[in-house]
C-alpha positions in Angstrom: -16.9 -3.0 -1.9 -15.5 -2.7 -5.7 -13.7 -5.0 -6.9 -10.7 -3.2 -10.2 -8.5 -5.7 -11.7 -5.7 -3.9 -14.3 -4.6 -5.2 -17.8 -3.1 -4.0 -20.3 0.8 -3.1 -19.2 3.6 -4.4 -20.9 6.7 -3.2 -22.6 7.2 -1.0 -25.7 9.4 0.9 -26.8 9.7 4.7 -26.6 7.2 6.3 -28.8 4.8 3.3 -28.9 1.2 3.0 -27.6 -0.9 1.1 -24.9 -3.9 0.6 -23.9 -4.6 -0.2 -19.9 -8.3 -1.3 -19.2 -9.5 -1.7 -15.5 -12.7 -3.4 -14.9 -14.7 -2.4 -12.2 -17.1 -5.6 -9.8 -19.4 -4.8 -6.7 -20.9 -1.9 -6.4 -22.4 0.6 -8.8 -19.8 1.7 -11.3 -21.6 4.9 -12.6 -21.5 5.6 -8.9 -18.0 5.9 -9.2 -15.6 8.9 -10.4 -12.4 6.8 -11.3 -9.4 7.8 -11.7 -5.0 6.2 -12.9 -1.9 6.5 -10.5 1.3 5.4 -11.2 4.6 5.0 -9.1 8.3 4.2 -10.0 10.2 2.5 -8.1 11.3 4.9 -4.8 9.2 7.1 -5.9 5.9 8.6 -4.5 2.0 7.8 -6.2 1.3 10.1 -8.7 -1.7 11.6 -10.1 -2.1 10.5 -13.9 -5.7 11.2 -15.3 -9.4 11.1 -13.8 -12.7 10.8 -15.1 -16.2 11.7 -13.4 -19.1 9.0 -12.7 -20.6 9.7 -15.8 -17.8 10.1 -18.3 -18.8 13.9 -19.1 -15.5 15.6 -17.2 -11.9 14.9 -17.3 -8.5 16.2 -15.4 -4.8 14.9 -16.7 -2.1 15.3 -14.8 0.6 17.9 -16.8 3.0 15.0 -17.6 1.0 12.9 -19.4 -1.8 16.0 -20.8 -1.8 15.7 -25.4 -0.6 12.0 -25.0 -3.0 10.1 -22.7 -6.4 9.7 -22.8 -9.0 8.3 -20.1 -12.5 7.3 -21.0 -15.2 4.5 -19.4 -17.9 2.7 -20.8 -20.3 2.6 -17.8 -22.6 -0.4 -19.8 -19.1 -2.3 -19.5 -18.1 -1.3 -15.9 -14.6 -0.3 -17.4 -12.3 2.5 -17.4 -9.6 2.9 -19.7 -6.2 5.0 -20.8 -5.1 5.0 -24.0 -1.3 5.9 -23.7 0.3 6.8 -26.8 3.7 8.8 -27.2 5.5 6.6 -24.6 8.9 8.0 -22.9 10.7 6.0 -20.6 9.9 8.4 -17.9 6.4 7.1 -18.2 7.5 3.4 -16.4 5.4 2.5 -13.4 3.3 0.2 -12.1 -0.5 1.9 -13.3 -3.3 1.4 -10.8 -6.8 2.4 -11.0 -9.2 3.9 -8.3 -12.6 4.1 -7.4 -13.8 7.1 -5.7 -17.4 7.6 -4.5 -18.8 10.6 -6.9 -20.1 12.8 -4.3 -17.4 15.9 -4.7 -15.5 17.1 -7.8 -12.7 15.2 -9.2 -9.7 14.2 -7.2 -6.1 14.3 -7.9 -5.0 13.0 -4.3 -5.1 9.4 -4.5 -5.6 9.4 -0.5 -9.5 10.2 -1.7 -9.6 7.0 -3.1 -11.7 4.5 -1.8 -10.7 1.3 -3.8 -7.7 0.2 -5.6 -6.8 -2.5 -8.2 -3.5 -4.6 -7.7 -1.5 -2.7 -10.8 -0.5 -3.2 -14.1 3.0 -2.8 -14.5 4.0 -0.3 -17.8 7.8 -0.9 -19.3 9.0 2.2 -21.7 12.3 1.3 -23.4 14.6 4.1 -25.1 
């Protein structure tokens, strides 16, 4: 089992920056690609950005490509995305992902394995 537990959401206004953090308990984290979803209200999961087990690849999702940016630091067993450029289009709740590294990077969160509980991201206009 891994355990992801979400910080970082909040509001800001259009144009401002967060930071979400997800840290990562259980199992091996470097065993781990990882990857962010987000859904809106009556809307379906979406695809946001991944990152492989080792930090060395990368895949955004169009939306969100220029503006956000995923990294992990593997010694801290924590995955981040650096959100900057806000719109209010980006408001979700943000969850991270683990998914087991064997196989490229994924963009359908139904390969997912484990899931945090969400951090919920507020863009005002």
């Amino acid at each position: 089992q891994v355990q992801l537990v979400e910080s970082g959401g909040g509001l800001v206004q259009a144009g401002g920056s967060l930071r979400l953090s997800c840290a990562a308990s259980g199992r091996t984290f470097s065993n781990y690609h990882m990857g962010w979803f987000r859904q809106a209200p009556g809307k379906e999961r979406e695809f946001v950005a991944t990152i492989s087990n080792s930090g060395g690849s990368t895949v955004y999702a169009d939306s969100v490509k220029g503006r956000f940016t995923i990294s992990r630091d593997n010694a801290k067993n924590t995955v981040y995305l650096q959100m900057n450029s806000l719109k209010p289009e980006d408001t979700a709740v943000y969850y991270c992902a683990a998914d087991f590294f064997i196989g490229g990077l994924d963009r359908n969160w139904r390969q997912y394995n484990y899931w945090g509980q969400g951090t919920q991201v507020t863009v005002s206009s």
